[in-house]
C-alpha positions as CSV (number, residue, x, y, z in Angstrom):
1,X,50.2,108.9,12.9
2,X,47.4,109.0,15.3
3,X,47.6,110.9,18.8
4,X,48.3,108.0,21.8
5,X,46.9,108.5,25.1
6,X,47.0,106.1,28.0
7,X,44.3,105.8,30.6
8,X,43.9,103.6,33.7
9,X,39.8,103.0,32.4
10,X,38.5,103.3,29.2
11,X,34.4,103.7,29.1
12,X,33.1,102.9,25.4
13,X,29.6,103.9,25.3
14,X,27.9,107.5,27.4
15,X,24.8,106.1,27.9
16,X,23.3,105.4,31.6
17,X,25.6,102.6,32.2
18,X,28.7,103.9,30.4
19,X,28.6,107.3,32.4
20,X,27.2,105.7,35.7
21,X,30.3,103.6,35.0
22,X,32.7,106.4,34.2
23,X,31.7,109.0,37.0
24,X,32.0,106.0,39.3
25,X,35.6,104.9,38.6
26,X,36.3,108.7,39.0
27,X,35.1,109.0,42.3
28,X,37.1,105.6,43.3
29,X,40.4,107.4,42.2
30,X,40.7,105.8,39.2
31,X,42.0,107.9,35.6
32,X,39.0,107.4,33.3
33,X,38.7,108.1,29.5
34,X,35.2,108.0,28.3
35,X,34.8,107.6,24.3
36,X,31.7,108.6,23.1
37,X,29.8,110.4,19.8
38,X,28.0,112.5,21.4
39,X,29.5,116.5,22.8
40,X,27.6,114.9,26.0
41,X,27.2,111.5,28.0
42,X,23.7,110.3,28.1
43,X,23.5,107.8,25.0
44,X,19.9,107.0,23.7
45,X,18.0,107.0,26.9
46,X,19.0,110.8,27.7
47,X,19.3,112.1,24.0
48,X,16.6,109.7,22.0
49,X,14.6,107.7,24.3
50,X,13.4,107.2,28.3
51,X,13.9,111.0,29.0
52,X,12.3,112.6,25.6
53,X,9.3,110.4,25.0
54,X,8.5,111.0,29.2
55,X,8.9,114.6,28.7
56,X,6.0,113.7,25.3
57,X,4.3,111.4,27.4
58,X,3.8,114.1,30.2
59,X,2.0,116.2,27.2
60,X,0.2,113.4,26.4
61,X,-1.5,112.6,30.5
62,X,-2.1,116.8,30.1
63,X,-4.1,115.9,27.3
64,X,-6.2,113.1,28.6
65,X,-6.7,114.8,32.1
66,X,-8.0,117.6,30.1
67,X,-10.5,115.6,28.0
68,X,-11.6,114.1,31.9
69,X,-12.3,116.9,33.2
70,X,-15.6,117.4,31.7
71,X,-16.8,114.5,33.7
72,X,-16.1,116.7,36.5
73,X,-18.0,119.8,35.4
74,X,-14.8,121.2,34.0
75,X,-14.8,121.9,30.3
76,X,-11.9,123.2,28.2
77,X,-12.1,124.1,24.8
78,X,-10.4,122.6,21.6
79,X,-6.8,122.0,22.5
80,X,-4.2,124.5,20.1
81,X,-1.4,121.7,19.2
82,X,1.8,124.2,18.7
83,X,4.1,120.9,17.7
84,X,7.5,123.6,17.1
85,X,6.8,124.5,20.4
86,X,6.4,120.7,22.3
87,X,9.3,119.9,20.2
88,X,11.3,122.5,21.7
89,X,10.8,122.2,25.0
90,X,11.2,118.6,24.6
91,X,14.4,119.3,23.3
92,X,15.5,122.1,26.5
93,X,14.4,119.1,28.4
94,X,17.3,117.3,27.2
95,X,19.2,119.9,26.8
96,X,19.6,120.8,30.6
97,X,20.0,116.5,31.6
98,X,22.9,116.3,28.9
99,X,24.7,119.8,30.0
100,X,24.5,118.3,33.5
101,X,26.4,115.0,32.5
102,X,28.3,117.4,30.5
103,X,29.4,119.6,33.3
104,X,29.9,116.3,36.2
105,X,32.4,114.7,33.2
106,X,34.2,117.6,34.1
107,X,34.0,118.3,37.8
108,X,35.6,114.3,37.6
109,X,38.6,115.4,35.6
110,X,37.5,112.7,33.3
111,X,38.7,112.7,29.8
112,X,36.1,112.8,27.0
113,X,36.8,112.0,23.6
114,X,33.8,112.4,20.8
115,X,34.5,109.9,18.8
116,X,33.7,105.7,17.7
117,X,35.9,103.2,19.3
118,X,37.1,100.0,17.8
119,X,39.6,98.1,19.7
120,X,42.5,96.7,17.9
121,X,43.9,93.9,20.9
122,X,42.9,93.5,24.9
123,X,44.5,96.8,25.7
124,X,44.6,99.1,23.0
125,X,41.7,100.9,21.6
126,X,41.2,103.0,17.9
127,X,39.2,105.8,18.1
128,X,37.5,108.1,15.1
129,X,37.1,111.1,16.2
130,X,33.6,112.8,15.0
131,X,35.6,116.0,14.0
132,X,37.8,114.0,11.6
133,X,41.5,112.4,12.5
134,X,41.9,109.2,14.9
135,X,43.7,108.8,18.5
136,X,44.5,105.7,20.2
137,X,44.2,104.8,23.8
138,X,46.5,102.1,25.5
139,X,44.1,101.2,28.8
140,X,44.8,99.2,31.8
141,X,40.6,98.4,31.9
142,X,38.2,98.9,29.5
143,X,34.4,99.1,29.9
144,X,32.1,98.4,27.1
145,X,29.1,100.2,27.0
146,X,28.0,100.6,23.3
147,X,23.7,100.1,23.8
148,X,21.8,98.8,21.4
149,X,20.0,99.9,17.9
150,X,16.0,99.6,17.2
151,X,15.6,96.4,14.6
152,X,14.6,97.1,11.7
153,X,11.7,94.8,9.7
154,X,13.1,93.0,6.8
155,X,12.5,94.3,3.7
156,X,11.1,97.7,4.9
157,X,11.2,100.7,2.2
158,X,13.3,103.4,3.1
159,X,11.6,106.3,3.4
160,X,10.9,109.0,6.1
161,X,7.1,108.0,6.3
162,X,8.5,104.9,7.9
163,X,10.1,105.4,11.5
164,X,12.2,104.0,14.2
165,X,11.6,105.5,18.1
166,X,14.2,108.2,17.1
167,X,12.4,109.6,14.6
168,X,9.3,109.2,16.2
169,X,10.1,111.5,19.1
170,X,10.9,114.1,16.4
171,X,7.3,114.7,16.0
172,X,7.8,115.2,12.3
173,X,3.7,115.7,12.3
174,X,0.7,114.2,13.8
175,X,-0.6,111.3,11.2
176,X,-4.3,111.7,10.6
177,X,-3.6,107.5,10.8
178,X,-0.4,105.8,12.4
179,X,0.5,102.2,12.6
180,X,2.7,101.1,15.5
181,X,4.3,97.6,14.8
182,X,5.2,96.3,18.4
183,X,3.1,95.6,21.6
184,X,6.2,96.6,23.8
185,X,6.8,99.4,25.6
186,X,8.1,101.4,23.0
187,X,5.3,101.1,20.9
188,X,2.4,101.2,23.3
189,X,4.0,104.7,24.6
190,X,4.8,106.6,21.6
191,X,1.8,105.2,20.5
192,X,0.4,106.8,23.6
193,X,1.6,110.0,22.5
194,X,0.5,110.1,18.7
195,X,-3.5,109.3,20.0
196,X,-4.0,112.0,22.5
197,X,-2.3,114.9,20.5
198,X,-4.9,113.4,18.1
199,X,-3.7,110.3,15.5
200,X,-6.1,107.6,14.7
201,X,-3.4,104.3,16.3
202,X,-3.9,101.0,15.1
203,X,-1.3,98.7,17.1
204,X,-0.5,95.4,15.1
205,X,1.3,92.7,17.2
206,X,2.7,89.4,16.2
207,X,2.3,87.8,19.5
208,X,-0.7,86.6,20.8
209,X,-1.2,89.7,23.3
210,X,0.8,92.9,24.5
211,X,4.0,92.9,26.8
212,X,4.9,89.3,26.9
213,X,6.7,88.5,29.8
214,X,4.1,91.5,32.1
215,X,1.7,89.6,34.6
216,X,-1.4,89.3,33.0
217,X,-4.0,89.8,35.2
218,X,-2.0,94.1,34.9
219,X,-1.8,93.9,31.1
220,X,-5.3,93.2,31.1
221,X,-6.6,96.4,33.0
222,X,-4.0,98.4,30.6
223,X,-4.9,96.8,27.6
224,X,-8.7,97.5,28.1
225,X,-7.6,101.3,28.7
226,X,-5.1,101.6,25.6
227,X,-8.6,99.5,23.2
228,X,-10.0,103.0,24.1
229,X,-7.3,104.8,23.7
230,X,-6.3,103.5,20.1
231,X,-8.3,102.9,17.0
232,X,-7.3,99.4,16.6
233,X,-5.1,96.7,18.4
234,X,-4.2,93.3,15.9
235,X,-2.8,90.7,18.0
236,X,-1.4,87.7,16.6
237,X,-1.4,89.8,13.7
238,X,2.3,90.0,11.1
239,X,3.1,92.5,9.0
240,X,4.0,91.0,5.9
241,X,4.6,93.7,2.9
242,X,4.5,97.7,3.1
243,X,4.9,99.6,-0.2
244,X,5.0,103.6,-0.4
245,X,2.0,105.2,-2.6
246,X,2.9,109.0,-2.4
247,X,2.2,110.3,0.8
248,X,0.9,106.8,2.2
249,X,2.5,103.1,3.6
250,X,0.3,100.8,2.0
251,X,0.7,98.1,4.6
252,X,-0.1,94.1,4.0
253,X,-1.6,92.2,7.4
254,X,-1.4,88.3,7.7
255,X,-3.1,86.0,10.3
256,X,-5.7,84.4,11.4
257,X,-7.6,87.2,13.0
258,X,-6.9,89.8,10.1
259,X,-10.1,91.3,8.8
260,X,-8.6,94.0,6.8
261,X,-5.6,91.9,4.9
262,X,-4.6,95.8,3.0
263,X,-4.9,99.0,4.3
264,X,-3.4,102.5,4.2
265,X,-1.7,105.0,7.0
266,X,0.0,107.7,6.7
267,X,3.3,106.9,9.0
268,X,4.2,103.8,10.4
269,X,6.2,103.0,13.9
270,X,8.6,99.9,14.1
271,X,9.1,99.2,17.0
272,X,9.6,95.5,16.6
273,X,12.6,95.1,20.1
274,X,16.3,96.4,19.9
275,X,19.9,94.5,19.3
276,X,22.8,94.9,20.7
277,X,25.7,97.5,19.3
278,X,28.5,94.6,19.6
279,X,29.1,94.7,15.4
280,X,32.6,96.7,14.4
281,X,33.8,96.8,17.9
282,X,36.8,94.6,16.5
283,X,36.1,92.5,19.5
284,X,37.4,89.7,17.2
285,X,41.0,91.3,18.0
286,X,40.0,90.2,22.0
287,X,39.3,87.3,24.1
288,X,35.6,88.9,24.5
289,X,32.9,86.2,23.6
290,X,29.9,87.3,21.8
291,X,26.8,84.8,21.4
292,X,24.8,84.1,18.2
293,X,22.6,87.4,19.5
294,X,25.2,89.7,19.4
295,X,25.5,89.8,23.3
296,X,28.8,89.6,25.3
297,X,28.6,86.6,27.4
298,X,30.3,88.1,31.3
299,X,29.9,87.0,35.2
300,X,28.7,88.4,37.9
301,X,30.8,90.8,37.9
302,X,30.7,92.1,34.7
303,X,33.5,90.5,33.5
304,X,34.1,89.1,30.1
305,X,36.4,86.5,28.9
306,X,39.2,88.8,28.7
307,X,40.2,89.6,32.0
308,X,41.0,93.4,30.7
309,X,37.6,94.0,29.4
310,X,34.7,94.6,31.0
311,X,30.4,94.9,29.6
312,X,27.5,96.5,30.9
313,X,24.1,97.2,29.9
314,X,22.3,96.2,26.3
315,X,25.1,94.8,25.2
316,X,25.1,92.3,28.0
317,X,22.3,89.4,28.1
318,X,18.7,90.4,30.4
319,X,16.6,93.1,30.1
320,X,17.4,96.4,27.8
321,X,16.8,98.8,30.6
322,X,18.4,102.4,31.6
323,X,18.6,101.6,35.6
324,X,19.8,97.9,35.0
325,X,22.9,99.1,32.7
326,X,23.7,102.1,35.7
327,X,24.3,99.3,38.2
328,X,26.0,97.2,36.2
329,X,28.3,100.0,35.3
330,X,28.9,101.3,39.0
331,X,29.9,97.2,40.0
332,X,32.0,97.1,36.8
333,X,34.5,100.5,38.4
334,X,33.9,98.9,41.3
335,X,35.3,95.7,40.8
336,X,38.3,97.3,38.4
337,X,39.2,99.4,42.0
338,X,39.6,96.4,43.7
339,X,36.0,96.3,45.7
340,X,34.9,92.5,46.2
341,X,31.3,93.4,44.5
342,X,29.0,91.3,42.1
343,X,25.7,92.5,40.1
344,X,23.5,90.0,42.1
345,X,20.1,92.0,42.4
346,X,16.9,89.9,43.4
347,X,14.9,92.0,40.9
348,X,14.9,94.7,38.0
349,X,11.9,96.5,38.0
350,X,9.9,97.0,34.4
351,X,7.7,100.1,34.1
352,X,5.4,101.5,31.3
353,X,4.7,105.0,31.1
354,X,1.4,104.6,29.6
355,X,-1.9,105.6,30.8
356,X,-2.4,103.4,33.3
357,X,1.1,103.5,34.2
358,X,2.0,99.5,34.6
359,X,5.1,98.5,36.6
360,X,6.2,94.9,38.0
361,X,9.3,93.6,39.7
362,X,10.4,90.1,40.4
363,X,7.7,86.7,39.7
364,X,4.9,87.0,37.9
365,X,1.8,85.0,38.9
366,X,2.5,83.3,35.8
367,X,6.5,82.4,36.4
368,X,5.0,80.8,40.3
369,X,2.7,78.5,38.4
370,X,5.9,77.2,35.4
371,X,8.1,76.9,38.7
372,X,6.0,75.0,40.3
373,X,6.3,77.6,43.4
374,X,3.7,77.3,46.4
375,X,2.7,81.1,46.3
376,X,-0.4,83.5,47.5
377,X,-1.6,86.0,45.5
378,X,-3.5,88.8,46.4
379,X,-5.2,91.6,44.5
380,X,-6.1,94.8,45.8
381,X,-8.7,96.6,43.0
382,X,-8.1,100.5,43.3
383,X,-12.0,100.8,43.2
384,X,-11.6,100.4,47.0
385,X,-9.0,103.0,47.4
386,X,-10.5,106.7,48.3
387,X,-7.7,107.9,46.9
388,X,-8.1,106.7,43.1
389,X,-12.0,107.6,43.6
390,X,-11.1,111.0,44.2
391,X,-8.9,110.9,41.2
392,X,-11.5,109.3,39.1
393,X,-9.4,106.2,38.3
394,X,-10.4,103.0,39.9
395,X,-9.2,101.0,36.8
396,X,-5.8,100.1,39.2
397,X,-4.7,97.3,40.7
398,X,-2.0,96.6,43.2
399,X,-0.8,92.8,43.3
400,X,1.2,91.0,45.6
401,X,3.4,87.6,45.5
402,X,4.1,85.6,48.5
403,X,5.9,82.8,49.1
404,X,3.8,80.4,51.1
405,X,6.8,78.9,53.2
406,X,8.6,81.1,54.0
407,X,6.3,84.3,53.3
408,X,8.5,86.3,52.4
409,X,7.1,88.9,49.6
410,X,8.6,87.4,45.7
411,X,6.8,89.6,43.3
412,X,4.5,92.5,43.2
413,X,2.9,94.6,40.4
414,X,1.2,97.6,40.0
415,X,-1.5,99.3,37.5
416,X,-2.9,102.9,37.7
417,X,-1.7,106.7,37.6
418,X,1.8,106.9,39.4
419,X,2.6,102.5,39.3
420,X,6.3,103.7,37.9
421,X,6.7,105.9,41.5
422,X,4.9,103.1,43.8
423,X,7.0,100.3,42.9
424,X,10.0,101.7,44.6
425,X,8.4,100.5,48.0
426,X,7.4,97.2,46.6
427,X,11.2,96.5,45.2
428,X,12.7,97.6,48.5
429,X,11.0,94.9,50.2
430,X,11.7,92.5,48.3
431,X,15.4,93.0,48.4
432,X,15.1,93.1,51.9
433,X,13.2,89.8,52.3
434,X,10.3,91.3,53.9
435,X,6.8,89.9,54.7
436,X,3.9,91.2,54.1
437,X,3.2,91.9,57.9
438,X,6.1,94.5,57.4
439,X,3.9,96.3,55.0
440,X,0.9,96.3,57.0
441,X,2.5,97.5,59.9
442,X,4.1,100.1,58.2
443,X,1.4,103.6,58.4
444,X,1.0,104.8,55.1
445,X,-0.7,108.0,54.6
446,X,-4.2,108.9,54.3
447,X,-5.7,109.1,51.2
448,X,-3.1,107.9,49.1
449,X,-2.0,105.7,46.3
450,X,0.5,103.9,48.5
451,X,-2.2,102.7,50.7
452,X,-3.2,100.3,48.3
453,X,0.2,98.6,48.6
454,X,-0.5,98.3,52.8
455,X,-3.9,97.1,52.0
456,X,-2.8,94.6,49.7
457,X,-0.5,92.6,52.0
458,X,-3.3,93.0,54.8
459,X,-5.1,90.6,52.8
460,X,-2.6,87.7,51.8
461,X,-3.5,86.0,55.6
462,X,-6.4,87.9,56.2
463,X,-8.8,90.7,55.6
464,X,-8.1,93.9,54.0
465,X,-10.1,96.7,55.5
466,X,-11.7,98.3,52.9
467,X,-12.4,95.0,50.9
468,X,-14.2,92.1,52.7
469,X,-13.5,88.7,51.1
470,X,-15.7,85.6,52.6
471,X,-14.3,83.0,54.0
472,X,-13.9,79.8,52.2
């Protein structure tokens, strides 16, 4: 008969949200179980995704700098590609992130139990543990936290030579020729990787262009970049067949714009999106609802239809992102203590790690226009900043959104070196409602980056300084 424990919180799921969630309710007094498979909370973004493909990525910009350089009178020779030893310290990156979430489990006196959770009613919970046997937990609240898996294309051969993200960032070798299925950030960043340590990357894309849903006027200065970048990029282009012929994907193109319908690589990259991990949770044994996607309809507050059970991150409708799931997990123990709290943010920032580096948070120039919204937009082209000159990357651009009532700052974008890191600013303000006047008042420091962002909202009523615009 299986072991019976009984915890105050249950936390189904260690990744960002589950252990944000976890270390949370901890800190609010609360006894917390946390079930997950791994020896260490960090779930796919720690162990297989956002922290591993950076730590690649960083490689990657090391790469490209050094190729650069000779523009600059600095020459370096052939780069010596040691892969064992960019695996491994990929690896001790993650490594010392997952020992840390190890160690603060701990510290929290919180209960971890390695194992796969299936709940059997609203307050009971099955778990198999990874070292064999099974232990259930009677919980006052649970917290479900599960993530989500990469989609795989119908009728795909199994075989290694075809991968998801996971094996990807193993770096099994580097492909004399790679195809990445996906324009989305997955694919455009481990594609990233794969061309500067030396692949030939064609990208092939369903959809008309790259990052649906990214402001366009952004895309476009990254998507010139990345058509340098990567051998080929097929938009509008489906993959419809791909056979294995010994050590080669034989790979069958259809649409309009295909000029090669057959052609040969030597890997291939789905990275096609991600569903959520809701299957063989029994939630059927709950009240939980669960929509024809596989997502857990909740409220603001992160609850779902069973007032016992709460759900947080990819398994929850909006964006599949690390730092959206962490907040939604610190309102869920929140809420579960008794705080009157609600996961009401004005925006959730987006970032690509690519070279440029393209981030955005709330409208898009594009969103104004289908919401009929009275907006200015301003541009501010990094060619102008003596910063990005002195960096030898003028290809940026820092964008601002403005409501034209009540001018208070809506959306904002940024493309260049560093976008992920300037954003912060631009979110800040526009959870605080600010105006652009708040921004141009606000000294930023000379010669930097961030003055493009002050610049930028000197122009929405008048004249930037270093960029004259005649009047109309």
């Amino acid at each position: 008969m299986a072991e019976t424990l009984s915890t105050q919180v249950v936390v189904v799921g260690g990744g960002p949200g589950g252990y944000a969630a976890a270390f949370k309710a901890a800190d609010l007094g609360l006894q917390v179980t946390l079930v997950d498979t791994q020896p260490n909370p960090g779930g796919v973004c720690l162990h297989w995704g956002c922290i591993p493909s950076k730590a690649l990525l960083h490689v990657a910009k090391l790469l490209n700098d050094a190729k650069q350089a000779a523009a600059w009178g600095i020459t370096f020779g052939e780069p010596q590609i040691d892969l064992d030893k960019i695996r491994a310290w990929k690896d001790n990156v993650v490594k010392r992130l997952t020992q840390g979430t190890g160690t603060l489990t701990k510290q929290r006196k919180i209960e971890h139990i390695q194992g796969r959770g299936k709940f059997l009613g609203s307050n009971r919970l099955h778990v198999d543990l990874v070292d064999g046997g099974t232990r259930e937990i009677t919980f006052e609240h649970a917290i479900v936290a599960t993530g989500s898996s990469p989609v795989r294309l119908p009728g795909t051969p199994d075989s290694p030579r075809i991968m998801d993200s996971t094996a990807a960032l193993d770096l099994p070798d580097i492909p004399e020729r790679l195809l990445v299925v996906g324009a989305g950030y997955i694919g455009l960043e481990l594609g990233s990787v794969y061309a500067a340590l030396g692949s030939q990357v064609t990208v092939a894309e369903a959809l008309p262009d790259m990052l649906p849903g990214a402001d366009r006027d952004l895309v476009s200065v990254l998507s010139r970049q990345l058509r340098k970048t990567f051998e080929a990029i097929l938009l509008g282009t489906r993959v419809a067949e791909m056979t294995i012929e010994g050590e080669k994907v034989r790979v069958r193109f259809e649409g309009d714009k295909v000029e090669q319908p057959e052609q040969l690589f030597d890997r291939v990259l789905v990275a096609i999106g991600r569903r959520p991990n809701t299957a063989d949770l029994g939630l059927e044994n709950t009240k939980v609802k669960v929509d024809e996607r596989g997502f857990i309809q909740v409220d603001a507050q992160r609850r779902t239809d069973d007032p016992h059970i709460f759900a947080i991150g990819d398994v929850t409708p909006g964006p599949m992102l690390a730092h959206k799931a962490s907040h939604e997990g610190i309102v869920a123990a929140e809420v579960i203590s008794g705080k009157n709290v609600a996961f009401e943010p004005k925006v959730i920032p987006a970032v690509m790690f690519t070279d440029p580096e393209l981030a955005w948070a709330g409208l898009t120039e594009a969103e104004a226009k289908e919401q009929n919204r009275n907006v200015h937009v301003v541009r501010f082209p990094w060619g102008a900043s003596g910063r990005a000159i002195t960096l030898d990357r003028i290809d940026g651009v820092t964008k601002l959104i403005v409501d034209a009532e009540t001018e208070q700052i809506v959306g904002a974008g940024i493309v260049g070196p560093g976008a992920g890191e300037l954003i912060g600013e631009l979110i800040l303000a526009i959870e605080m409602a600010a105006v652009p006047a708040d921004l141009e008042l606000s000294i930023h420091p000379h010669p930097t980056l961030s003055e493009t962002i002050m610049e930028a909202a000197q122009g929405v009523f008048g004249q930037s300084i270093h960029m004259y615009r005649p009047k109309r």
